[in-house]
N, C-alpha and C positions, 0 to 999 in steps of 0.2 A: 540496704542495711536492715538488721533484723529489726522486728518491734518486739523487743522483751514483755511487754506489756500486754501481747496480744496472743490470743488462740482462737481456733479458729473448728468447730464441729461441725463435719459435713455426715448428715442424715443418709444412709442408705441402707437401711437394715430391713424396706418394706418388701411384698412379693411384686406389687403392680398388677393385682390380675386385671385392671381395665386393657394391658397390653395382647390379654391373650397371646400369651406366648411363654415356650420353656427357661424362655434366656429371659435374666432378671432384669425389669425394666433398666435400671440403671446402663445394663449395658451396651444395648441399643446403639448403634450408629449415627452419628451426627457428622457429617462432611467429612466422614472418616474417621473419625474420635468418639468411643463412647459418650454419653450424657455426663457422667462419670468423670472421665479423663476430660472437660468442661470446668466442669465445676473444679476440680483438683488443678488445673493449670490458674485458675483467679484465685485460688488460694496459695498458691506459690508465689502469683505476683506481687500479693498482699504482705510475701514476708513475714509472716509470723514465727511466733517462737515456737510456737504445738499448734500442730494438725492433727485434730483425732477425727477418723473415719469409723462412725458405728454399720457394724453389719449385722446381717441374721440370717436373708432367705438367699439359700445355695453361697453359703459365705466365703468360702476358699476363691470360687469364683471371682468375685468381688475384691475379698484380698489381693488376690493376682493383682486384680487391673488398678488397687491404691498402689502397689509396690513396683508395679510398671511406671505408673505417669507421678508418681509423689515418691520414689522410694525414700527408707528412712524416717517417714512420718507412722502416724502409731494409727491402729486398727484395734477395737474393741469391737467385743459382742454382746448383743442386746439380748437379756432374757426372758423369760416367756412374758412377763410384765407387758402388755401392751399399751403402744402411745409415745408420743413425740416426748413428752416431760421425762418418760421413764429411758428412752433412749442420749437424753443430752445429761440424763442423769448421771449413767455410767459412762457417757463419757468425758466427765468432771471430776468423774474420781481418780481420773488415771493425769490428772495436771499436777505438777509438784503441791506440797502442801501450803510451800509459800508464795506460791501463782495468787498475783492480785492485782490483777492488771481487765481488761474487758476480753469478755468473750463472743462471738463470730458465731451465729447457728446458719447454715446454711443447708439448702436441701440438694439431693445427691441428683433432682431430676429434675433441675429449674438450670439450662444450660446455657441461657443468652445473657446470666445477671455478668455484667463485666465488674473488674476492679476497681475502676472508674466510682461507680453505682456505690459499691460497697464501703470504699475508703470516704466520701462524701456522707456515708452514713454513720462513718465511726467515729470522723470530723465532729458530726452535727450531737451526738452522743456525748461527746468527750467537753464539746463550749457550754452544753446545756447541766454537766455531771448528773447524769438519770442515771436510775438505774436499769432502765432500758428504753432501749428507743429502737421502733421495727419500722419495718419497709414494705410500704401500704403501695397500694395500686386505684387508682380510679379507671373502670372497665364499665363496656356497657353492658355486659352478659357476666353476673356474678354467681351465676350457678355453681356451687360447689367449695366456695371460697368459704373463705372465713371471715364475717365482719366484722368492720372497725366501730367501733359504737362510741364516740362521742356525747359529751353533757354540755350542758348551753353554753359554755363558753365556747368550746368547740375542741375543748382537754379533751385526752384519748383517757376514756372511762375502760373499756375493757374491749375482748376478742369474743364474739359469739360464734360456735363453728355453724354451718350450713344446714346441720341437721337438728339441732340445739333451736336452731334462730325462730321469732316469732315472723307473723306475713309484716308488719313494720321494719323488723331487723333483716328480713329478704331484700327489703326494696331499699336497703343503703347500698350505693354502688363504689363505696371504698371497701377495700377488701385487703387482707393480709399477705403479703406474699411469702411467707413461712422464713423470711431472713428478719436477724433480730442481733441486736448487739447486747451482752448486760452486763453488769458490773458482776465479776466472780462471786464474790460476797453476798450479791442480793441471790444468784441461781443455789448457792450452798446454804443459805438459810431459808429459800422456800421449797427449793424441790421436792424434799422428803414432807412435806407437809401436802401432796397434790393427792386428790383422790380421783376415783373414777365413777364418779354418778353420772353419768352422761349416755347418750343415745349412741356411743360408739363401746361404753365400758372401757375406756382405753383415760391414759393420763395425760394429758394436752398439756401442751410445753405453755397453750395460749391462757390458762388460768392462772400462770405467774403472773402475767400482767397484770391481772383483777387483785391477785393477792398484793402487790406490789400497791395499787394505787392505795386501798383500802387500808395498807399497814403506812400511809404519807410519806411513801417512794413518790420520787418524781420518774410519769411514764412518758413519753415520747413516742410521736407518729409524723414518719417522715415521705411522704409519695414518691414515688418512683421516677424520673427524667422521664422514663418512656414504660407504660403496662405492659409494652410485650416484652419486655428484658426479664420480665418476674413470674413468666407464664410455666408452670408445671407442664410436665409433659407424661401425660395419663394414658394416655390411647395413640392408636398409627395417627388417624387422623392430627391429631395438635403434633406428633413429630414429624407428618410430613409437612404441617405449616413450618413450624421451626427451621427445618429444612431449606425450605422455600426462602426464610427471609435472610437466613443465614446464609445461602450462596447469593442471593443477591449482591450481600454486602463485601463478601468475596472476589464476585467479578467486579464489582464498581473497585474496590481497590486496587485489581490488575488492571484495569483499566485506568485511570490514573497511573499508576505506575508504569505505562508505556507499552500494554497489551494489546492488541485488536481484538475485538469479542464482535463476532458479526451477528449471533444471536445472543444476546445474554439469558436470556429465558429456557433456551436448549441446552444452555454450555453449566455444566457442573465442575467443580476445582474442588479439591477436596482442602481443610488447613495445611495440611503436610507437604501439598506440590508447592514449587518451586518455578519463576518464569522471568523469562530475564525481559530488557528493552527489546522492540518490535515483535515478538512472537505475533503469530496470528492463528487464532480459533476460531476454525468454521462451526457452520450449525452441530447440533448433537454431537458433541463432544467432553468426554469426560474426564477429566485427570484427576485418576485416585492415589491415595496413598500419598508415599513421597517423592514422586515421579518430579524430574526435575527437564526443564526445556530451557535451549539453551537460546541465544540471542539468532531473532531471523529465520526460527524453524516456522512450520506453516501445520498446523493440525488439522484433520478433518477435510469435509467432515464426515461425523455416522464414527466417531474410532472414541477408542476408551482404552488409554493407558495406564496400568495398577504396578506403580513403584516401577521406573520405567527411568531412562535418561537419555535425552533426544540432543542429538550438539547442533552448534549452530548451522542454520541456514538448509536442518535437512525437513523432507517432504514425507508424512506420513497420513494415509487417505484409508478413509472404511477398513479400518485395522482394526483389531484384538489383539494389546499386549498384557501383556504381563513378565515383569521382571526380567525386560529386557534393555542391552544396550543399543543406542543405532546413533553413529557417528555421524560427525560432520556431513555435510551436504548427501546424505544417505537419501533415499527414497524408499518408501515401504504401501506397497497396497498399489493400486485397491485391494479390498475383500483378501486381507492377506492376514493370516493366525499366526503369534509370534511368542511361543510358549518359554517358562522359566530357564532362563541361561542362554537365550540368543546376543548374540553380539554381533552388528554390523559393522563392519569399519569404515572409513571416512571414502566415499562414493561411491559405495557398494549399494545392490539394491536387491529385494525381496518384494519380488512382482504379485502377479494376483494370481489368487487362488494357490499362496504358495501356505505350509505350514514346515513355522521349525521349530526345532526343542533340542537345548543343550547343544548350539549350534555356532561355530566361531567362523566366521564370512570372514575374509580378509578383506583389506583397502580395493578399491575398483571391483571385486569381484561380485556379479551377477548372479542370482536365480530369479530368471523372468517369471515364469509359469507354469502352474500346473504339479507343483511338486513336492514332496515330504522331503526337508532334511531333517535329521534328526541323530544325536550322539555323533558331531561330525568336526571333521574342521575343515575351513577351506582356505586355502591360501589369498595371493594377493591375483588382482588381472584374471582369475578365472569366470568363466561363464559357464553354468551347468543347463542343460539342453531342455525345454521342456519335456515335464510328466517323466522328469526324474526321480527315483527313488532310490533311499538308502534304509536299504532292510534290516536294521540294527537288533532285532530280535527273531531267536533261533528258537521261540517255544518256552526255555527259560532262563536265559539270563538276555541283557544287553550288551554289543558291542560295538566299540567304533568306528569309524569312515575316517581315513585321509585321505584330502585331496589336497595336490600342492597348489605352487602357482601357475597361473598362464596355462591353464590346460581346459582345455574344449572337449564339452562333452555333446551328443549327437540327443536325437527326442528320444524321449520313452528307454532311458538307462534303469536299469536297477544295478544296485552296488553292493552285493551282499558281505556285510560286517562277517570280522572285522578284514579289511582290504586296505590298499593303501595306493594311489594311484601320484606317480610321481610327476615331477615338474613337466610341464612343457610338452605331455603326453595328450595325444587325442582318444576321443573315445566313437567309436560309430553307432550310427542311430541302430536302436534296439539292441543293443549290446548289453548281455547281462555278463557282470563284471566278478570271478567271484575268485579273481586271483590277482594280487600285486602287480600290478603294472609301471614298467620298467619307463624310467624319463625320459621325454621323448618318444617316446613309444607310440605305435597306429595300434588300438586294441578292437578287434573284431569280431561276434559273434552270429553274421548274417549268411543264413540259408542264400544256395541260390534259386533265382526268380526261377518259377517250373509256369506254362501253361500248358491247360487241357483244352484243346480244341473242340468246341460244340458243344462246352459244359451249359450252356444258356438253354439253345435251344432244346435237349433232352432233357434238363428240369424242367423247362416249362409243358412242353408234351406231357413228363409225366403229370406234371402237375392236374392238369385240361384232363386225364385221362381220369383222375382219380377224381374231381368234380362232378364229371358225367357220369361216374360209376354211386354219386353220392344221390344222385337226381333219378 
């Protein structure tokens, strides 16, 4: 149910240059979902009635991905005004006029805070009526943070930022974690009043506090269940921690949920896969995307499947897919590449060192080894011979392969597109195919065997001849 009363301002309008990188931190990767598309999924769980997303650096960018994982929630842009105060500014001005209910700041690049966390915070907000109440962390390494500065009762007196702080207000190890709940009311009566005397020149959202307590607002400071649920994520380093802790949590839930993980420290699962009772994951194995495995299949290991659908009971080993299907009791690999639009049917198999692309294998039909298909279809019952090839490109365009069912092809075929090789037809080794072959059909392209008598020993002669002539 909605909460009429609630809105909810997720921060993303910064550059990140601690991430050194073109792409805006925000949008960064996390188990397959931007930072971003994080934060925007605990704001949908939270139900709120307004979601405002501020943006600024490569913002269309940004929009995109609020419109993808939140679409329908609103997006504002921050202007040149710099600072957190001046970003949850405008985006307060865009809540109806008669929004008076508590408002949600959260930041666009703190991706492990759950809903959990946050609704416990809006709870504790709403028994004590503050007009704000933030979401503190006790950490051992507070570098960079903002601290909580308490007065001898142990009241939350104000936020000192990092660069601001004296060597006393360094060595407090409660720190801000940039989420904050306030009363509408209290944010539209101090906002416009914040300045920027400070050692960043920007306008901190965290001097409402100090304004708030000073004007006998009651302030609030509430710690976090766990520091690392409220940890920014500024550089590769803290995302690939974040990473780290968050697949963790990933395979312990498949695992409970009736997965076999034989290394859990090798095996990556992205949020988006899907895995039913018994599956089994060998070492290094990756399931990206929304790759879904079905009950009884066996992964790995050494394979990484990206948006992938595996059915039950089948065998895929030292694979490369991508946006592929592989049926029922299918078998794929070893060291087998299985490019966008492959479909295996139910006990088909694609052997080692095979690659395909836009490739429809029919039910029992084999490619053991050694072979490209590609732009192809094959029927049901066939087996294509090793170090077969289907030549589907004439320079410039592509063309297709058919192959029906129940037909045997010999080693070292090539098929050149487009052809079409009917039911129940053979084909003989080294045969290159570059006409419709008739069902049933014996299709033959083999020289007869020739020898030359004494070819040995007169290369070698010359050979001796030309050595000694070198000496």
């Amino acid at each position: 149910m909605t909460d009429s009363r609630l809105a909810i301002v997720v921060l993303a309008a910064g550059q990140g240059t601690r991430m050194k990188s073109s792409r805006p931190k925000v949008l960064h990767d996390l188990a397959g979902v931007p930072l971003l598309g994080h934060v925007l999924a605990t704001a949908r769980e939270l139900s709120a009635a307004h979601v405002v997303t501020v943006v600024r650096h490569e913002r269309d960018l940004v929009a995109a991905a609020v419109d993808e994982f939140l679409p329908g929630s609103t997006v504002v842009d921050q202007d040149d005004i710099p600072g957190t105060g001046r970003a949850v500014e405008v985006a307060v001005s865009t809540l109806p006029a008669d929004f008076d209910g508590d408002v949600v700041v959260v930041s666009g690049d703190v991706p492990l805070l759950d809903a959990g966390t946050i609704a416990g915070l809006l709870a504790a907000h709403r028994r004590a009526t503050a007009a704000v109440t933030l979401l503190s962390a006790i950490v051992d390494d507070a570098t960079g943070y903002g601290r909580v500065v308490r007065d001898a009762d142990g009241a939350l007196s104000r936020i000192v930022e990092h660069g601001d702080a004296t060597d006393d207000e360094r060595a407090i190890t409660e720190v801000n974690s940039g989420t904050y709940v306030f009363t509408v009311a209290s944010l539209r009566a101090s906002l416009p009043g914040l300045a920027s005397a400070n050692a960043q020149g920007e306008r901190y959202l965290t001097d409402v506090v100090g304004m708030l307590r000073s004007a006998g607002e009651s302030v609030e400071a509430v710690p976090a269940p766990d520091a690392w649920a409220v940890e920014g994520i500024n550089d590769r380093v803290q995302l690939a921690r974040a990473a780290a802790r968050l697949n963790a949590m990933i395979v312990r839930g498949w695992q409970l949920a009736g997965v076999t993980v034989h290394d859990p420290a090798s095996t990556w699962i992205d949020l988006r896969a899907t895995l039913a009772e018994d599956v089994e994951l060998r070492p290094n194995t990756h399931l990206a995307g929304a790759t879904t495995v079905a009950r009884g299949a066996r992964i790995g290991p050494d394979t990484t499947l990206l948006d992938c659908e595996v059915g039950e009971d089948a065998v895929v080993t030292r694979t490369d897919a991508t946006l592929a299907v592989i049926g029922a009791q299918a078998t794929v690999g070893p060291f087998a590449y299985l490019r966008p639009g492959t479909e295996l049917g139910a006990g088909g198999k694609i052997g080692t060192y095979v690659e395909t692309k836009n490739a429809k294998i029919g039910a029992g039909s084999k490619v053991p080894h050694l072979s490209y298909i590609g732009d192809t279809t094959i029927g049901e019952g066939t087996n294509i011979g090793a170090g077969a090839i289907t030549a589907n490109y004439d320079g410039f365009v592509k063309h297709a392969t058919t192959i029906g069912s129940h037909v045997h092809t010999g080693t070292h075929n090539s098929f050149v597109a487009p052809v079409t090789i009917g039911d129940d037809a053979t084909i003989g080794a080294g045969t290159v195919v570059r006409r419709d072959v008739p069902a049933g059909a014996l299709a033959v392209t083999v020289a007869p065997l020739k020898f030359v008598e004494g070819w040995t020993a007169r290369h070698r002669a010359a050979a001796e001849a030309a050595a000694d002539a070198q000496d």
